[in-house]
Biotite code that builds the C-alpha atoms (Angstrom):
import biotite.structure as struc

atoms = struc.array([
    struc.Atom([118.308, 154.289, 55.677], chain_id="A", res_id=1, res_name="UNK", atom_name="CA", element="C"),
    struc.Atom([115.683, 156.205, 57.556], chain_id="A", res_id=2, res_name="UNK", atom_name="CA", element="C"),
    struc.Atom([112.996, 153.509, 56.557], chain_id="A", res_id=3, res_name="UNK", atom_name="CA", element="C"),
    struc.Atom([115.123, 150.826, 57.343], chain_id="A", res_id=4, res_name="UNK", atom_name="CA", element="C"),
    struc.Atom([114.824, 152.328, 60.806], chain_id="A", res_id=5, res_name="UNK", atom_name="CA", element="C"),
    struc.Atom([111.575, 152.940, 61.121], chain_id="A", res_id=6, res_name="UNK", atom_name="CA", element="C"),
    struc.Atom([109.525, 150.082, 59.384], chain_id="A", res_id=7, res_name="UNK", atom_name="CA", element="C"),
    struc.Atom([112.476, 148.322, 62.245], chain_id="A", res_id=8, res_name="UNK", atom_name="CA", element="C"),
    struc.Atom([111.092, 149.896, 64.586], chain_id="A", res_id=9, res_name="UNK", atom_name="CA", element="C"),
    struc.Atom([107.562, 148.735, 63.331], chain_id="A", res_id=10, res_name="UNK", atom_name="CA", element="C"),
    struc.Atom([108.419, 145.003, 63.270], chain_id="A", res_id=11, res_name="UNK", atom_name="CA", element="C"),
    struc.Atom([110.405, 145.358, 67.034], chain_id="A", res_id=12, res_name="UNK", atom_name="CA", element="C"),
    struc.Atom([106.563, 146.319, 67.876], chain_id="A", res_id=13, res_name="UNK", atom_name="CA", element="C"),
    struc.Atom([104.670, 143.886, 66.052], chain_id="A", res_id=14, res_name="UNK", atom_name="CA", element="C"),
    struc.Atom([107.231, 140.953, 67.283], chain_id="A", res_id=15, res_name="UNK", atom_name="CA", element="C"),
    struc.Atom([105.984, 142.101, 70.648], chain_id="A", res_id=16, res_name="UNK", atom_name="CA", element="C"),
    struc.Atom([102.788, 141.285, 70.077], chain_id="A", res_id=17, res_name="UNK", atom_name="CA", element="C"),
    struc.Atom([102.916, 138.622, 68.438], chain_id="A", res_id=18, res_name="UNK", atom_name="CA", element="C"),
    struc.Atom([105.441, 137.332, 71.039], chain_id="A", res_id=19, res_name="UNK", atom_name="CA", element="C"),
    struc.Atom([102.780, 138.155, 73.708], chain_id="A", res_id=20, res_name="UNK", atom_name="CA", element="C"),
    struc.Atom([104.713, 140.507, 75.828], chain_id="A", res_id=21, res_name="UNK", atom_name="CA", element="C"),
    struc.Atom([105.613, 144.108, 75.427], chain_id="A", res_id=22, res_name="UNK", atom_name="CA", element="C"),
    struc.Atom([109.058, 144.734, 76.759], chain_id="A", res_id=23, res_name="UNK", atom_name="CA", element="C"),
    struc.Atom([112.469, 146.144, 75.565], chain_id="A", res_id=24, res_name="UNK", atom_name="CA", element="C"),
    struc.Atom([114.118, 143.049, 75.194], chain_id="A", res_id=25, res_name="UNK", atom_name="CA", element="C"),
    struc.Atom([111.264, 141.831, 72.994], chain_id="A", res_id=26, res_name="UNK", atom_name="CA", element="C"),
    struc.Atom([111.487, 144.958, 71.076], chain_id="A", res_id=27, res_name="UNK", atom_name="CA", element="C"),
    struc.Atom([114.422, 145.093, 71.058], chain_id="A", res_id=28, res_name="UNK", atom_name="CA", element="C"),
    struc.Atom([114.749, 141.876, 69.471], chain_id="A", res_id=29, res_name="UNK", atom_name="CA", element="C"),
    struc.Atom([112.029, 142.456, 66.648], chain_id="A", res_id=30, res_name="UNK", atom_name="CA", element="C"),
    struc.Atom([113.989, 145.819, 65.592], chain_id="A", res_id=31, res_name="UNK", atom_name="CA", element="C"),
    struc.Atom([117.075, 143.946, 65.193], chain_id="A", res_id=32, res_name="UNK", atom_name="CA", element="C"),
    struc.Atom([115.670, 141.234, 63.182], chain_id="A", res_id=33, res_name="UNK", atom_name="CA", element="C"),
    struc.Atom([113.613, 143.631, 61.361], chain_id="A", res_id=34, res_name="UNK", atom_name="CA", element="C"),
    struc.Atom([116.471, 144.393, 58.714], chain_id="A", res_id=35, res_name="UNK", atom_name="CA", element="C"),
    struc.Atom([116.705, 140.807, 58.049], chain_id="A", res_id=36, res_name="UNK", atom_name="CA", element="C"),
    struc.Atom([113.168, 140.412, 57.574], chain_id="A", res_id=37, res_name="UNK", atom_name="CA", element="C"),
    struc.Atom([112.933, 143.772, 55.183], chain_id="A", res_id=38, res_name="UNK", atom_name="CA", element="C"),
    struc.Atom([115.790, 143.043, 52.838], chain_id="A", res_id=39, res_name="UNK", atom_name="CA", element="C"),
    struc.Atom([114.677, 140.363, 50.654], chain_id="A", res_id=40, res_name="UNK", atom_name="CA", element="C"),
    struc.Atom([111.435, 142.334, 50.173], chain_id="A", res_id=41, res_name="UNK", atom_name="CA", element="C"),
    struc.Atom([113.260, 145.446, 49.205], chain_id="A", res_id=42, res_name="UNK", atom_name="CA", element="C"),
    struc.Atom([112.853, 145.048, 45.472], chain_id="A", res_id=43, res_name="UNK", atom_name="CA", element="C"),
    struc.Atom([109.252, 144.208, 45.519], chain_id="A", res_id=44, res_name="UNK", atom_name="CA", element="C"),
    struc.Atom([107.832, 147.329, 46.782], chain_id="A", res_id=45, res_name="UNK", atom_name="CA", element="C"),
    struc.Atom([110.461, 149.714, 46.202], chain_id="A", res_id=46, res_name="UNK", atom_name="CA", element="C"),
    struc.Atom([112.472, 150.738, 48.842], chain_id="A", res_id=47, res_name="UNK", atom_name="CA", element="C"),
    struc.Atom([114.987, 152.592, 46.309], chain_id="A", res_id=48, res_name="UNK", atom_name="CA", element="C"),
    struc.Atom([111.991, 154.946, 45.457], chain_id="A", res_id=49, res_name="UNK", atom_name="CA", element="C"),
    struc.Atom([111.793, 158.373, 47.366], chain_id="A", res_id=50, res_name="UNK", atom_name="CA", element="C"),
    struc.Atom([108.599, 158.853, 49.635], chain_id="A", res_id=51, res_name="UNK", atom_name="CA", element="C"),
    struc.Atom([107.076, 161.900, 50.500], chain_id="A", res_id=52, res_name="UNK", atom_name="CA", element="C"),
    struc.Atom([106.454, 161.878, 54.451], chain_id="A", res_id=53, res_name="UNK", atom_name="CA", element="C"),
    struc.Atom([103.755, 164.151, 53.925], chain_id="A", res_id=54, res_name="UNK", atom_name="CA", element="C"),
    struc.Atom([102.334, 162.007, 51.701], chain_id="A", res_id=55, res_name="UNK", atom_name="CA", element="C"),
    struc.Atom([102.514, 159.140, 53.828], chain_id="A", res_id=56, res_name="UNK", atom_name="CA", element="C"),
    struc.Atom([100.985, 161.440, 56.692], chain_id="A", res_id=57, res_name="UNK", atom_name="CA", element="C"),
    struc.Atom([97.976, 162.535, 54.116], chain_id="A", res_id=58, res_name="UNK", atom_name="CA", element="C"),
    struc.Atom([96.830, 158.736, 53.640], chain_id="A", res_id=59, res_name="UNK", atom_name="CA", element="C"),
    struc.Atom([96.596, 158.171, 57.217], chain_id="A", res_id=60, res_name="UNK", atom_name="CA", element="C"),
    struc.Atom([92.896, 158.952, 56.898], chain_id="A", res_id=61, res_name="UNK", atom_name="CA", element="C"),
    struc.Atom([92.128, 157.061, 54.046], chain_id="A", res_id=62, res_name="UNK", atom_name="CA", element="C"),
    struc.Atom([94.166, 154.242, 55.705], chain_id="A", res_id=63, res_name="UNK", atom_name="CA", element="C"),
    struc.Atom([92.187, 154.156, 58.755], chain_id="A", res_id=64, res_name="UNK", atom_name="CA", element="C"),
    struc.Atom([88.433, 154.077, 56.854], chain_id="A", res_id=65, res_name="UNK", atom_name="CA", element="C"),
    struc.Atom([90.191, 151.337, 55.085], chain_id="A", res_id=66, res_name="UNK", atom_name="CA", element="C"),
    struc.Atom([90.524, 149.361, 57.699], chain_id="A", res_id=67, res_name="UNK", atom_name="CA", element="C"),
    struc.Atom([87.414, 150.529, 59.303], chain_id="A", res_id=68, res_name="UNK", atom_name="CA", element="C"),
    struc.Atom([85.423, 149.483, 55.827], chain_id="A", res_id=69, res_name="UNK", atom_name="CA", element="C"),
    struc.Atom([87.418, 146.356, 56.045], chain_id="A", res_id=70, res_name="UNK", atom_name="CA", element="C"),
    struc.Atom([86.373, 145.408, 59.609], chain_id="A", res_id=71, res_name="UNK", atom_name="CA", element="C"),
    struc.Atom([82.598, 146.054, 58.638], chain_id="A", res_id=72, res_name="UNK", atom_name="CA", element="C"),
    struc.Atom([83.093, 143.491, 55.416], chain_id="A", res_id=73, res_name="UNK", atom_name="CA", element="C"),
    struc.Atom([84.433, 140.868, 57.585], chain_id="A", res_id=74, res_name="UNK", atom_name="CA", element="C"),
    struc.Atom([81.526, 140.885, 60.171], chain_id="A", res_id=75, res_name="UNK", atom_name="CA", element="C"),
    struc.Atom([78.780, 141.286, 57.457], chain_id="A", res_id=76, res_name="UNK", atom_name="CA", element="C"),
    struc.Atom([80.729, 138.139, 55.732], chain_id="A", res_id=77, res_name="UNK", atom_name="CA", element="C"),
    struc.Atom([80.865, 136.219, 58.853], chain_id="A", res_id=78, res_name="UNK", atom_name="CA", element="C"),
    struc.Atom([77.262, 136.735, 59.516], chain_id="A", res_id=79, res_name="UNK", atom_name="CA", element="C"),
    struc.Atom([76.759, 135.638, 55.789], chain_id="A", res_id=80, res_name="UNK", atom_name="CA", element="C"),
    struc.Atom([79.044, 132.296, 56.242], chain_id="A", res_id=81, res_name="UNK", atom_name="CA", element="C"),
    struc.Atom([77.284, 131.529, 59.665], chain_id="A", res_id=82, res_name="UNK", atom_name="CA", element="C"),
    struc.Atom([73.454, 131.723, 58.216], chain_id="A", res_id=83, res_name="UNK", atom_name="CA", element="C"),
    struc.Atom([74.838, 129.384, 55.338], chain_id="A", res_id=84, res_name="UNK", atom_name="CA", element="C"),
    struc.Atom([76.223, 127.126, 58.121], chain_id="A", res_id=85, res_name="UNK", atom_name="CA", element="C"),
    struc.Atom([73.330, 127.097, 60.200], chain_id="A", res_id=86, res_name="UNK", atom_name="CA", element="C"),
    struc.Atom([70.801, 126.560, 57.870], chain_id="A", res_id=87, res_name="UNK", atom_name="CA", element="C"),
    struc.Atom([69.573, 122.752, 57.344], chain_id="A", res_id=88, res_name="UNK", atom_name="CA", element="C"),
    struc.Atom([69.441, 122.961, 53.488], chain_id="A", res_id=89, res_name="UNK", atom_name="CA", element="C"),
    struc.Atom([72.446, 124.523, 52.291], chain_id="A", res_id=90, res_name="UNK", atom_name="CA", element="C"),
    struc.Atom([71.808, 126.424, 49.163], chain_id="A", res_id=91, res_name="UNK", atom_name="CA", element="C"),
    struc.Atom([74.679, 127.466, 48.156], chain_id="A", res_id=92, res_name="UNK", atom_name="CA", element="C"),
    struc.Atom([76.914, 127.713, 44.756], chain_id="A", res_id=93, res_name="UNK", atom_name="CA", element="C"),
    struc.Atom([80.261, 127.640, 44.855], chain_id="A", res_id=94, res_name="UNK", atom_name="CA", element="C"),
    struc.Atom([82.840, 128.698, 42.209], chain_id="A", res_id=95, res_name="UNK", atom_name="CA", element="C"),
    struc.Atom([85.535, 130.686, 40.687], chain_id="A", res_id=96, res_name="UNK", atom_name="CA", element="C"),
    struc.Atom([84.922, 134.660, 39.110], chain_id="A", res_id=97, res_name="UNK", atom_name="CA", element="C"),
    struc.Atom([87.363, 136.754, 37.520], chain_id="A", res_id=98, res_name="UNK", atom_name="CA", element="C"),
    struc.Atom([87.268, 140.054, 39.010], chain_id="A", res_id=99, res_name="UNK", atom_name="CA", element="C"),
    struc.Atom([88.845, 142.790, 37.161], chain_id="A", res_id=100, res_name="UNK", atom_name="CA", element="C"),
    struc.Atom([90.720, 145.129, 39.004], chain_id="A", res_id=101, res_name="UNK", atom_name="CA", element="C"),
    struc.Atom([92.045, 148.817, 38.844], chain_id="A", res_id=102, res_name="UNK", atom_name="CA", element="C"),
    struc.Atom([94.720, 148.831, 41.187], chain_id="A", res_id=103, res_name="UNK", atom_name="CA", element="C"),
    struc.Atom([98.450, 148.749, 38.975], chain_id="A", res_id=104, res_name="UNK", atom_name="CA", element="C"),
    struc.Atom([100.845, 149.028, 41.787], chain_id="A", res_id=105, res_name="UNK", atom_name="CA", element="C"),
    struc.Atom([102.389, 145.580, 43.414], chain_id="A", res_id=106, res_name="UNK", atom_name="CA", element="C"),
    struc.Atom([100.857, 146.938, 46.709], chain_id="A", res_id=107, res_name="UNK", atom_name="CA", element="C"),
    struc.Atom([97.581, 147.702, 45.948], chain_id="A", res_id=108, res_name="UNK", atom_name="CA", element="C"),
    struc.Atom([97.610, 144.183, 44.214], chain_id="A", res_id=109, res_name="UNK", atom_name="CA", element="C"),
    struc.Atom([98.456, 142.518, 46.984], chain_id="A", res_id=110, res_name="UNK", atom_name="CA", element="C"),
    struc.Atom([95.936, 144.927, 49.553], chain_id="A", res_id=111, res_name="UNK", atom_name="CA", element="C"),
    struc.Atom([93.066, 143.648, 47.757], chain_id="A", res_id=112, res_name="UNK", atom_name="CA", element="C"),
    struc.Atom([94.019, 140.146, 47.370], chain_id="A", res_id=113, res_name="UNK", atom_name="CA", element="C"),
    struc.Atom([94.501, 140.060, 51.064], chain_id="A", res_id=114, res_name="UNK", atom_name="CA", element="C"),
    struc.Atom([91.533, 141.834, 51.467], chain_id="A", res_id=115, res_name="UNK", atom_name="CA", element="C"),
    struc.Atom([89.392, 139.232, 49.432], chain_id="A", res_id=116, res_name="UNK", atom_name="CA", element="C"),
    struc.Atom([91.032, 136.471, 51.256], chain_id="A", res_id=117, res_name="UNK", atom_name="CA", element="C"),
    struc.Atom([90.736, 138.212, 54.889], chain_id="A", res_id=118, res_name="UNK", atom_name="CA", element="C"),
    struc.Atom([86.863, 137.998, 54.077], chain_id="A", res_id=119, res_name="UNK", atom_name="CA", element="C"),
    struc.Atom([84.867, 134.899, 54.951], chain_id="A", res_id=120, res_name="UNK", atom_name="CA", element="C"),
    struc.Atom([83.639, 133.017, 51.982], chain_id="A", res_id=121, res_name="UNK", atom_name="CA", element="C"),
    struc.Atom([85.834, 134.415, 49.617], chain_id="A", res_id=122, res_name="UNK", atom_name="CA", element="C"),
    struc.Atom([89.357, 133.449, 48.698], chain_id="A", res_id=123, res_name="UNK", atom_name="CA", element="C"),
    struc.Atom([91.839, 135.142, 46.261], chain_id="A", res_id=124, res_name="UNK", atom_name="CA", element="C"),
    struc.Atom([93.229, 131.924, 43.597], chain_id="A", res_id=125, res_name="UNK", atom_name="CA", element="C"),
    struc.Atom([95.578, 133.786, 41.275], chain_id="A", res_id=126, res_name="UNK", atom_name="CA", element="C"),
    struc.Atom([96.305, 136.777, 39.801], chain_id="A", res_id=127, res_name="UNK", atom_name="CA", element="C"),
    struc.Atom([96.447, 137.067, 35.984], chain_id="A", res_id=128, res_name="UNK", atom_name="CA", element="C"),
    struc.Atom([99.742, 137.378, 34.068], chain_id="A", res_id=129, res_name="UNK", atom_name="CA", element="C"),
    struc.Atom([98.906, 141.036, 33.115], chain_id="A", res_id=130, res_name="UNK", atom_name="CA", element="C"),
    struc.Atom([97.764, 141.700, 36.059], chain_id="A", res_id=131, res_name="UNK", atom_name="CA", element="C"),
    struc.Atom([94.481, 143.360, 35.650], chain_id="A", res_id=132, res_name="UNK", atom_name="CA", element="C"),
    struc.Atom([92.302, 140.168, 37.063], chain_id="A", res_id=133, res_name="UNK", atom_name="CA", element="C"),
    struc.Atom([91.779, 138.715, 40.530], chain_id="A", res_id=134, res_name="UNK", atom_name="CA", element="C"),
    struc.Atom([90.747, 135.344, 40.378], chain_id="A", res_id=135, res_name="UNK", atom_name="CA", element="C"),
    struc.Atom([88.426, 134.739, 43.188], chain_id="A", res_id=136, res_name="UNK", atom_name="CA", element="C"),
    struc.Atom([86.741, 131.402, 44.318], chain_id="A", res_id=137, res_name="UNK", atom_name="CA", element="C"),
    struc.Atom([83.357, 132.227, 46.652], chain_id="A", res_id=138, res_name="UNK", atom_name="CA", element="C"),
    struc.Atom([81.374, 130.152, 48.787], chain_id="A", res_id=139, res_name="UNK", atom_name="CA", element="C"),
    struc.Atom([77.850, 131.333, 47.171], chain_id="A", res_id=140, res_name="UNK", atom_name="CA", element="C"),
    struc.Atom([79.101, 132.568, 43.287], chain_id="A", res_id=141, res_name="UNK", atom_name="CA", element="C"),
    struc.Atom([75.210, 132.781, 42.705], chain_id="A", res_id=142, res_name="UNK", atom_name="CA", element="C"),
    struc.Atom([75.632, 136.253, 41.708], chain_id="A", res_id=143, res_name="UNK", atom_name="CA", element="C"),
    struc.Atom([78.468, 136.564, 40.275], chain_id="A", res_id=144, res_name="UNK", atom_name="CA", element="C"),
    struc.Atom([78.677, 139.672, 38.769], chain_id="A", res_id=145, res_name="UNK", atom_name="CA", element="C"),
    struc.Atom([76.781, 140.988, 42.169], chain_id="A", res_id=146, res_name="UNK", atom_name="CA", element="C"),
    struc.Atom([79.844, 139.439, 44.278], chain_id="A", res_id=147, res_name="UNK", atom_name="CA", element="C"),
    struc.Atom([82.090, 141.272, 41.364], chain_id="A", res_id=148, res_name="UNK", atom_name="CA", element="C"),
    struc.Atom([80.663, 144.581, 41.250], chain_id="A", res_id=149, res_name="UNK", atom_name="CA", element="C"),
    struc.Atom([80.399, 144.536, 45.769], chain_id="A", res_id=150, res_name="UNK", atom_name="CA", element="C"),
    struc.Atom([84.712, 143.920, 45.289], chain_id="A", res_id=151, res_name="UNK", atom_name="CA", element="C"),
    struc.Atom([84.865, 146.591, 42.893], chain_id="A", res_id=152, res_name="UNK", atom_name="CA", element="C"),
    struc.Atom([82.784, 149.218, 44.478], chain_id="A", res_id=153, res_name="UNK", atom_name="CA", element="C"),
    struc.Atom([83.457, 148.584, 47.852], chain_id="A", res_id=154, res_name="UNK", atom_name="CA", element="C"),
    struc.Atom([86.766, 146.990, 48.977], chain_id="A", res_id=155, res_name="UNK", atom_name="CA", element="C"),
    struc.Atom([88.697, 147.681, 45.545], chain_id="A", res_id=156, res_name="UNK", atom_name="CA", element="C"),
    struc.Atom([87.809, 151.451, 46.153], chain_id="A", res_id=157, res_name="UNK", atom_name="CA", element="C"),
    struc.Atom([89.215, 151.970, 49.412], chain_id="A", res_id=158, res_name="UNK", atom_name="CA", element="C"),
    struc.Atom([92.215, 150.149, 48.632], chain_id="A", res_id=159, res_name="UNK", atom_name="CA", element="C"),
    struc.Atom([93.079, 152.303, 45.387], chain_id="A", res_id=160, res_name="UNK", atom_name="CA", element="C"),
    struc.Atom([92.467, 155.570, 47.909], chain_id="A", res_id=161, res_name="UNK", atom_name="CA", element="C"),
    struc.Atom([95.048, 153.843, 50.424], chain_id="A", res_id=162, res_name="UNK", atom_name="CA", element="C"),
    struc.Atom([97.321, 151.946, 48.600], chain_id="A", res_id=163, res_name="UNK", atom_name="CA", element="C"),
    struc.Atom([97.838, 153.787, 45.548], chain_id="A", res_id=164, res_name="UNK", atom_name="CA", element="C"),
])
């Protein structure tokens, strides 16, 4: 019941800003839709589980240079996509790699197919039935195993530390 409450509580504050205005009656509004929102999800990432708040509290950190890694992949990509937009020959090689992946957990699954998809010029496809590869189309697949081994070893790695 606690979490109920407080991932609420979350999505009261998120519907504020996605609503545009921070208020009470916005918040308000978000926390009491929040349940709503939650429930059909419940299943999928275990909300019967126990959680350790001091675990939670522990992966703060690792959280946080998550994102921060994160933010410096997406403007390194979108300096990538614009010189391959700007240039008057576009050499480029588009296609589909199968990435294999580490993370087990639903969650981390899903953080690093968001991830992938987040960055410019790549886009998670599908996930594989066994769920140990990523199918990933890129907008330069020149290198693939290059583009495979930078997922791996740089956005799959901060994703297992967070996530799982």
């Amino acid at each position: 019941m606690k979490r109920y409450i407080l991932y609420s509580m979350f999505l009261g504050l998120i519907w504020c800003f996605v609503h545009g205005t921070v208020n009470f009656n916005n918040f308000l509004i978000g926390a009491l839709l929040g349940p709503i929102v939650i429930r059909p999800f419940r299943s999928l990432y275990g909300f019967e589980n126990k959680i350790s708040y001091q675990k939670v509290i522990r992966k703060i950190p690792k959280l946080m240079r998550f994102f921060y890694v994160l933010f410096i992949e997406i403007i390194k990509a979108n300096i990538m996509v614009a010189k391959i937009i700007l240039q008057p020959k576009m050499d480029i090689k588009p296609g589909i790699i199968a990435v294999p992946i580490r993370t087990k957990t639903n969650t981390g699954i899903t953080a690093i197919a968001n991830t992938i998809t987040l960055t410019p010029g790549t886009l998670t496809i599908d996930v594989s039935d066994n769920k140990e590869v990523l199918y990933v189309h890129a907008i330069d697949a020149s290198d693939p195993q290059g583009l495979c081994d930078s997922i791996r070893d740089d956005l799959e790695e901060y994703v297992l530390e967070a996530f799982e």
